[in-house]
C-alpha positions in Angstrom: 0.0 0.0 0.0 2.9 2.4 0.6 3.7 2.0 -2.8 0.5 2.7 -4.1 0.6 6.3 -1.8 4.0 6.9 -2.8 2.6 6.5 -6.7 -0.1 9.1 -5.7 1.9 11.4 -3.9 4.3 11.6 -7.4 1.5 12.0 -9.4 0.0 15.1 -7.3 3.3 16.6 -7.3 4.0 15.9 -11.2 0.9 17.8 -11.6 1.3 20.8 -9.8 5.3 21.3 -11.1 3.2 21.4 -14.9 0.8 24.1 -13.4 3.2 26.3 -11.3 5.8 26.3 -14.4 3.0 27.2 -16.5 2.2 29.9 -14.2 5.5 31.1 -13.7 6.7 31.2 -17.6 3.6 33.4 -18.2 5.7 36.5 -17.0 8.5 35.0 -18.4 6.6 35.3 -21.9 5.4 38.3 -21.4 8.7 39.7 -20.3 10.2 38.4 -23.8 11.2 34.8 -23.2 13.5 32.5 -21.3 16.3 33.2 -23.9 16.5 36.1 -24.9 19.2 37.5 -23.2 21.5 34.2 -22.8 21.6 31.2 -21.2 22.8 33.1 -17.7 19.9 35.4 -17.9 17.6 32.4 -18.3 19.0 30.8 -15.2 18.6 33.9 -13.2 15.0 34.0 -14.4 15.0 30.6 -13.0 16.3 30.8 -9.5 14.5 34.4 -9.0 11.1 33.2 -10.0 9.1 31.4 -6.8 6.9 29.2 -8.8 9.9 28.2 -11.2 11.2 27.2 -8.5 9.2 25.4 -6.9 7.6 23.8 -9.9 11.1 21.9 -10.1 10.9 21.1 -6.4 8.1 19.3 -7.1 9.7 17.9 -9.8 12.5 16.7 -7.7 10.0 15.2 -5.3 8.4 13.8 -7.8 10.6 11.7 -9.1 12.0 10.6 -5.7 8.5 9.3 -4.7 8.2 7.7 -8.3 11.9 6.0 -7.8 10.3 4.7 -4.5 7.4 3.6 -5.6 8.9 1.3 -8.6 11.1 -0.2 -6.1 7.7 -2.8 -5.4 8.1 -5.6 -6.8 4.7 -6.3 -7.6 3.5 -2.7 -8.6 4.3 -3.3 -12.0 5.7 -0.2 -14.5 3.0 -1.2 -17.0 0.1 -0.3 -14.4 2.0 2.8 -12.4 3.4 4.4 -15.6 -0.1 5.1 -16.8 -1.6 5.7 -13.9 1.0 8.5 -13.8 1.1 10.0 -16.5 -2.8 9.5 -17.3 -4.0 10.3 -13.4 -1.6 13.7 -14.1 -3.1 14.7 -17.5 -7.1 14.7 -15.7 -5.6 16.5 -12.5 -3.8 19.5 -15.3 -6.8 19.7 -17.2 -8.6 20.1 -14.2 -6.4 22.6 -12.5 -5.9 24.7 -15.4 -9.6 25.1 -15.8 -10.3 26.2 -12.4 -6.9 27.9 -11.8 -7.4 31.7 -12.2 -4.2 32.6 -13.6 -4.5 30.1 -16.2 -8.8 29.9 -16.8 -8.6 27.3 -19.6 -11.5 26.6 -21.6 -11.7 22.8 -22.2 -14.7 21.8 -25.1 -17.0 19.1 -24.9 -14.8 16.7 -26.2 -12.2 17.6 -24.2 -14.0 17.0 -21.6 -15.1 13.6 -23.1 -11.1 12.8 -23.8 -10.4 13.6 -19.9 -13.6 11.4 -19.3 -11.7 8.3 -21.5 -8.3 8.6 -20.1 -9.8 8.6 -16.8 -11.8 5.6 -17.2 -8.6 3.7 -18.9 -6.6 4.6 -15.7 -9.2 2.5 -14.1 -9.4 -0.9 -15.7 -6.0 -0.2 -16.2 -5.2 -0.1 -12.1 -8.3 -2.8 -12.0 -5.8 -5.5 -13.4 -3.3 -4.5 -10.3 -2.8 -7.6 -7.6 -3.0 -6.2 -4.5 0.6 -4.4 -3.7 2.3 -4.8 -0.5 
């Protein structure tokens, strides 16, 4: 089960790195871009930018609770790669619809392709044994 949680946990954060880097290159955009004035000025951008920066925390987290969680030996990559990857593609669209700084429109069939991945991650996670 702690396997399971720690598959969760890097899933969440995967999500919300995507959002707050989102967030945070949207001044970065509007400022010009990430390189326009060199590589140095784009790491200063970077390391002076709080939800940069803690986008790629979460990052970082991320992939030490997905290195832990692949460590099970019977949570199997074919099951907890798409459960990560699909389980963070709903929890974007989501957040980026209802997030203010972003306000994303999503159309009926987006919702209806959020509404299939979302029922794939379940029979997908269905075919699981039970993890220790």
């Amino acid at each position: 089960m702690r396997y399971v949680l720690a598959l969760l946990v890097a899933l969440v954060l995967n999500a919300c790195a995507n959002v707050l880097m989102k967030v945070g290159m949207k001044t970065v955009e509007a400022s010009g871009g990430l390189f326009k004035d060199g590589v140095g000025f784009a790491l200063k951008t970077v390391f002076t930018s709080g939800p940069l920066l803690v986008g790629l925390t979460c990052f970082a987290l991320n992939a030490g609770f997905y290195l832990y969680a692949l460590q099970s030996k019977s949570l199997k990559i074919s099951i907890a790669y798409p459960i990560m990857v699909g389980g963070g593609f709903v929890l974007i669209a989501l957040i980026a619809r209802l997030h203010p700084a972003l306000a994303e429109r999503l159309t009926l069939g987006q919702v209806l392709g959020v509404g299939l991945v979302l029922l794939g991650i379940v029979l997908i996670a269905a075919q699981q044994e039970p993890v220790a």
